[in-house]
C-alpha positions as CSV (number, residue, x, y, z in Angstrom):
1,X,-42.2,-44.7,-65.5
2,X,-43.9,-47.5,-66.7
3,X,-42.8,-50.8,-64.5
4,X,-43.0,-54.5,-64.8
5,X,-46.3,-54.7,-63.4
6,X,-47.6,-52.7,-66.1
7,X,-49.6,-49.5,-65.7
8,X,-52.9,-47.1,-66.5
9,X,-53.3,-45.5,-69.4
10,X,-54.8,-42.2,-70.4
11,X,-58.3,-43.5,-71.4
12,X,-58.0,-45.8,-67.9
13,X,-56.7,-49.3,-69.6
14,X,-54.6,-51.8,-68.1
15,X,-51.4,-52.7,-69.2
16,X,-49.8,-55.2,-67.7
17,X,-46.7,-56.8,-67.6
18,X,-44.5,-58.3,-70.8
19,X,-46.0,-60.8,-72.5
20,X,-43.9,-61.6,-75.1
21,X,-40.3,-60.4,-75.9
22,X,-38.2,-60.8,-79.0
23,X,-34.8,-60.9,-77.7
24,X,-32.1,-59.8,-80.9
25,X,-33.9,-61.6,-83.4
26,X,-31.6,-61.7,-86.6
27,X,-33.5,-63.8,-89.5
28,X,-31.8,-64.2,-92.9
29,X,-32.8,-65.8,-96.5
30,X,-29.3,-66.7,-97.8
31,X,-26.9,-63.7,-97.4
32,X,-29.8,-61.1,-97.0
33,X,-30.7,-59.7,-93.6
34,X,-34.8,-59.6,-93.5
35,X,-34.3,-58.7,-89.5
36,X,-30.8,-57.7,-88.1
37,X,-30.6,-57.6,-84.0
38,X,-34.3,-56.5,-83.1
39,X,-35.4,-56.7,-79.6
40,X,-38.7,-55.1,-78.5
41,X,-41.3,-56.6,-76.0
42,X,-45.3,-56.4,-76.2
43,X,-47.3,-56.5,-73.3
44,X,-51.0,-57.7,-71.8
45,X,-53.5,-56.1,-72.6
46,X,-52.3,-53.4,-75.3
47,X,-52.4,-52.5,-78.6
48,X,-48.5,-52.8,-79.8
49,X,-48.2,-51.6,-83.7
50,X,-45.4,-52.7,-85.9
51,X,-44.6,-50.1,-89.0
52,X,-42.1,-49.5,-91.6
53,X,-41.7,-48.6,-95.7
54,X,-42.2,-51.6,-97.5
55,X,-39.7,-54.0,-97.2
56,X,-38.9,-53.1,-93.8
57,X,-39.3,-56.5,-92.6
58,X,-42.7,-56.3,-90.4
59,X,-44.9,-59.3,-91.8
60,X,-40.9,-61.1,-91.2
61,X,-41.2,-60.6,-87.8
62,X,-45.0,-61.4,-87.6
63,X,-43.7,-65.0,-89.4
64,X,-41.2,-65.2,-86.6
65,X,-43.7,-64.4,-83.7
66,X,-45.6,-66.9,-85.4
67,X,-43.5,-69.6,-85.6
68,X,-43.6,-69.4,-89.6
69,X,-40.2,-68.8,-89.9
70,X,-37.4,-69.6,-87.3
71,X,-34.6,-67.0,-86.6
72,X,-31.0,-68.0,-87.1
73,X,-29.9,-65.5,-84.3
74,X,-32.1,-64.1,-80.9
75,X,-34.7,-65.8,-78.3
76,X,-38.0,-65.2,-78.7
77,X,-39.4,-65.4,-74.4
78,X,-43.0,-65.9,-74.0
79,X,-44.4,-65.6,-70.4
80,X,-41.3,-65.1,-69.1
81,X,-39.7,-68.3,-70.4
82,X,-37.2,-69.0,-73.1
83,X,-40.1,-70.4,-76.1
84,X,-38.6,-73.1,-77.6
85,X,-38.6,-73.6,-81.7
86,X,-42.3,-74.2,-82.2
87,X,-44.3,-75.0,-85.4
88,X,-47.2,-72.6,-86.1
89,X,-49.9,-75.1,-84.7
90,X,-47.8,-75.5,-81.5
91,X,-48.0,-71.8,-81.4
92,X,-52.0,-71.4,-81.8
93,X,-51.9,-74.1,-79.2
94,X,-50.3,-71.3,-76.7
95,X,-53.1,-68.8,-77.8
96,X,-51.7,-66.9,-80.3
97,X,-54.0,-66.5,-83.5
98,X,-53.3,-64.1,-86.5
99,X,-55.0,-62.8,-89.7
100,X,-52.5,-62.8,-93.0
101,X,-51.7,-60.0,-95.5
102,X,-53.1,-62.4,-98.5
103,X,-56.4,-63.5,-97.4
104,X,-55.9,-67.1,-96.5
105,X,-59.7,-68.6,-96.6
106,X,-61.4,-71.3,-98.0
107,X,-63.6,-70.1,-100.9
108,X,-65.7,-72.7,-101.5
109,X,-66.9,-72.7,-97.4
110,X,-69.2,-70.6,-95.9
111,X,-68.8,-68.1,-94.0
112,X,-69.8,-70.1,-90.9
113,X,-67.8,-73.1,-91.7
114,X,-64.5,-70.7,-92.4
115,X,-64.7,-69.4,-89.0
116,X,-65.5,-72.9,-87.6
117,X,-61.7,-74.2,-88.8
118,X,-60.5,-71.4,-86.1
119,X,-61.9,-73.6,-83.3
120,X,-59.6,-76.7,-84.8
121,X,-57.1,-76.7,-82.0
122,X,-59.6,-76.4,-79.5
123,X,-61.5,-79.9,-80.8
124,X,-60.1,-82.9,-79.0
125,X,-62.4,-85.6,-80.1
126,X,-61.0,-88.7,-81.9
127,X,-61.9,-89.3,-85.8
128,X,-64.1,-91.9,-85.0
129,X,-66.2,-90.1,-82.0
130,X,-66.5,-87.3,-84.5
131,X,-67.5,-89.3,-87.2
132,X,-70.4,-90.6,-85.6
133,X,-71.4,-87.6,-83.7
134,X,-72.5,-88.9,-80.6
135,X,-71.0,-88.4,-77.0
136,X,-67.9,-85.9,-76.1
137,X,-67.7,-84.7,-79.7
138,X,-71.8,-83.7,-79.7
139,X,-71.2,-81.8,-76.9
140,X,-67.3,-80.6,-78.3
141,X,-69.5,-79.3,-81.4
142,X,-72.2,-77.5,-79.6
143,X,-70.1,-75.9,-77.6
144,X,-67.5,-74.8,-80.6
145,X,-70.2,-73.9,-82.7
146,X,-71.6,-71.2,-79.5
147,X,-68.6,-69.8,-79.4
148,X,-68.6,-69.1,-83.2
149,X,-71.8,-67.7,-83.1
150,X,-71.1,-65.1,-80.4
151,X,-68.2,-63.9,-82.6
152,X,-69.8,-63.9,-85.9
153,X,-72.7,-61.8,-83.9
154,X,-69.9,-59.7,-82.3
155,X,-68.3,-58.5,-85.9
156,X,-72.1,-58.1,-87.2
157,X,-71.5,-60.2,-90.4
158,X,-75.3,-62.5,-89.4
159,X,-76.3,-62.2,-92.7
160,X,-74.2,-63.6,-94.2
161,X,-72.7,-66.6,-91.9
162,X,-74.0,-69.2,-95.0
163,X,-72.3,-67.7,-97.6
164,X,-69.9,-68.7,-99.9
165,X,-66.3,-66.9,-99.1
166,X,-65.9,-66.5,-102.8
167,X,-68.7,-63.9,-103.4
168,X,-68.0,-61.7,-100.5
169,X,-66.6,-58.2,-101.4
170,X,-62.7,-57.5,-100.3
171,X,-63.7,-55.7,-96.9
172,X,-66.0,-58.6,-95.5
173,X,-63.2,-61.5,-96.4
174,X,-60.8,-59.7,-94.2
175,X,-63.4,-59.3,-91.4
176,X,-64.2,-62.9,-91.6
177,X,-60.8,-63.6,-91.6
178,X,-60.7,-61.9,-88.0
179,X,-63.7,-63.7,-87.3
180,X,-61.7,-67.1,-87.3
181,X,-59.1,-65.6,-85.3
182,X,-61.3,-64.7,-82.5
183,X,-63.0,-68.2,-82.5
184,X,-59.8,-69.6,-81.6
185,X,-59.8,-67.5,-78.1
186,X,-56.2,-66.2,-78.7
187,X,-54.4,-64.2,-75.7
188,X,-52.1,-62.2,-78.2
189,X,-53.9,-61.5,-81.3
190,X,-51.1,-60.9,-84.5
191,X,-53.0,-59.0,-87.5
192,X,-51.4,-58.4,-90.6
193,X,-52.5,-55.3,-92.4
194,X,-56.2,-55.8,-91.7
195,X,-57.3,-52.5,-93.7
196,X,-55.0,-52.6,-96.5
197,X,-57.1,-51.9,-99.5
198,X,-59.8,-50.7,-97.4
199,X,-62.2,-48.2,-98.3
200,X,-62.5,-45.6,-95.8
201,X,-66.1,-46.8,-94.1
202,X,-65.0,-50.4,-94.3
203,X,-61.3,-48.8,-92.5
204,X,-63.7,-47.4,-90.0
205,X,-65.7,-50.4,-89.1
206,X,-61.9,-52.4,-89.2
207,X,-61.1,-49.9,-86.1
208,X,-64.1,-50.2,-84.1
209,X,-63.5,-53.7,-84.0
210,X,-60.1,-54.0,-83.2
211,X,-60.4,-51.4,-80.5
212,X,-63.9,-53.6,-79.2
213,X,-61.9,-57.4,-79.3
214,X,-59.3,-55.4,-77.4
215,X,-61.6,-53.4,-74.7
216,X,-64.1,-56.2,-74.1
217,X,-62.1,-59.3,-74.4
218,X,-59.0,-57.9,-72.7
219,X,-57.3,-59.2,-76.0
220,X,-53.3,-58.3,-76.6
221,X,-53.0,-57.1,-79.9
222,X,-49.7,-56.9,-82.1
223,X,-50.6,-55.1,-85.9
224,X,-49.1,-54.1,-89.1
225,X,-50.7,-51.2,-90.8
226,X,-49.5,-48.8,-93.3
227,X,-52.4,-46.2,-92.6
228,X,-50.3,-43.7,-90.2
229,X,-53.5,-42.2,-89.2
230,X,-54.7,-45.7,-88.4
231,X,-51.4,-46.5,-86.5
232,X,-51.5,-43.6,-84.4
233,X,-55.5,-43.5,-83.1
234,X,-55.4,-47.1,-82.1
235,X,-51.6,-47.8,-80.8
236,X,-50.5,-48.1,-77.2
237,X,-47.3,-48.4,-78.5
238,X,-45.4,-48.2,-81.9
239,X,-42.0,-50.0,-83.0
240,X,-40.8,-48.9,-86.6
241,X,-38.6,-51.0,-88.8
242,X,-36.2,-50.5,-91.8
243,X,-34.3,-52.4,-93.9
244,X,-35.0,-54.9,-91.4
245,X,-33.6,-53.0,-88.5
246,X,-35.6,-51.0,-85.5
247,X,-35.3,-47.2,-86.1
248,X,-38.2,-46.6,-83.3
249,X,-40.0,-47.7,-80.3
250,X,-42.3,-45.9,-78.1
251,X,-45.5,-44.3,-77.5
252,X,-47.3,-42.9,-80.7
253,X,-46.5,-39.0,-79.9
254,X,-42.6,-39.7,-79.2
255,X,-42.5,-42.2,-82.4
256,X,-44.0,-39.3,-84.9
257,X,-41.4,-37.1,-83.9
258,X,-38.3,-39.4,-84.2
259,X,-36.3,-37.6,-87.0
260,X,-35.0,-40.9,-88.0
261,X,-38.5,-42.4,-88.8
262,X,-38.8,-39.3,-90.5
263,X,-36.6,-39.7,-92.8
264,X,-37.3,-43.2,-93.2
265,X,-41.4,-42.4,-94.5
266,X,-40.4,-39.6,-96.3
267,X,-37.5,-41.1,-98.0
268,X,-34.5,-38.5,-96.7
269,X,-31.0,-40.3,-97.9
270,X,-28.6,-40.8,-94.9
């Protein structure tokens, strides 16, 4: 039985308690249901995957978490406290970062400079102390700029922290794109589909990492991912969606026999 407080897993990780928990969370866009009455929690310290056929409604409720979109029905509790609505930068600013579908980076920056912009909400030097670089924000730099370093050493991508985003091959943009995540220090960690069109080495190396950010940092991690395989190695724990409504929620093992999610991957009429 797995309590409040959390509890061991197999391979001797903590979980702790909940972190986060979407309470009935009903979104719609006009008269269509994206989400309909979804309620699951994710807690400290695991890996909590979020799955479905396309269209299901997944990177929905990644926009919700995120404060991109704001649902017309359900409470979304975050430490165990009602979250009020929120804007995504008020999110960040309670240490939640995320990756997108779409890669979302600058093209024309470098590498280094791309995952500088995750360390943004962390900066609180005014424009003038910054323009001028002397004082709080030369030190606020420095210290940014260490902590940028250790991640871009951490996802191995050295060689190329002064290079242009725009001639990097698919694989490295997304990993750069966690890069900036992780410079912001988040607590919960959203990623959305970070191996989709993937080949399999660069799926590989995608894995490691996650699994590594989650191990060594202690990082919570909520992901969508289409790669079952994927789903199932790294996941703690594994809600499924459909047509915007939960059809699943538990350990891997108990998930991948639910005759309902099933159906819904192999596409069995009801």
């Amino acid at each position: 039985m797995k309590d409040t407080e959390g509890y061991i897993t197999e391979d001797g990780r903590k979980i702790g308690g909940v972190v986060m928990e979407m309470k009935n969370i009903t979104l719609k866009f006009g008269g269509v249901n994206a989400i309909t009455d979804i309620s699951f929690d994710i807690r400290e310290g695991e890996i909590r995957a979020i799955i479905g056929p396309n269209g299901a409604g997944k990177s929905s409720m990644l926009n919700v978490i995120s404060g991109f979109y704001i649902p017309q029905e359900g409470e979304i509790w975050f430490h165990g406290k009602p979250r009020p609505q929120m804007r995504p930068y008020e999110v960040a600013r309670q240490g939640i970062a995320r990756t997108f579908q779409n890669i979302a980076l600058f093209e024309g920056m470098s590498v280094l400079d791309n995952v500088m912009t995750g360390r943004l909400t962390h900066m609180k030097s005014g424009f003038f102390s910054q323009a001028i670089w002397k004082g709080r924000a030369e030190r606020e730099e420095i210290a940014n700029r260490e902590i940028v370093e250790r991640v871009i050493d951490f996802l191995e991508i050295q060689n190329i922290r002064k290079t242009p985003v725009a001639g990097l091959s698919y694989g490295l943009k997304k990993r750069v794109e966690l890069a900036r995540a992780l410079a912001a220090e988040p607590k919960l960690l959203l990623l959305d589909e970070p191996m989709a069109g993937m080949n399999v080495e660069e799926k590989e190396d995608m894995c490691r990492f996650i699994l590594d950010v989650n191990d060594e940092f202690g990082t919570t991690i909520a992901l969508i991912e289409h790669d079952m395989g994927v789903v199932m190695d790294l996941s703690d724990r594994v809600v499924v969606m459909d047509y915007g409504k939960k059809i699943g929620d538990g350990p891997p093992d108990e998930v991948r026999s639910n005759q309902e999610v099933i159906d819904a991957y192999l596409g069995v009429q009801h």
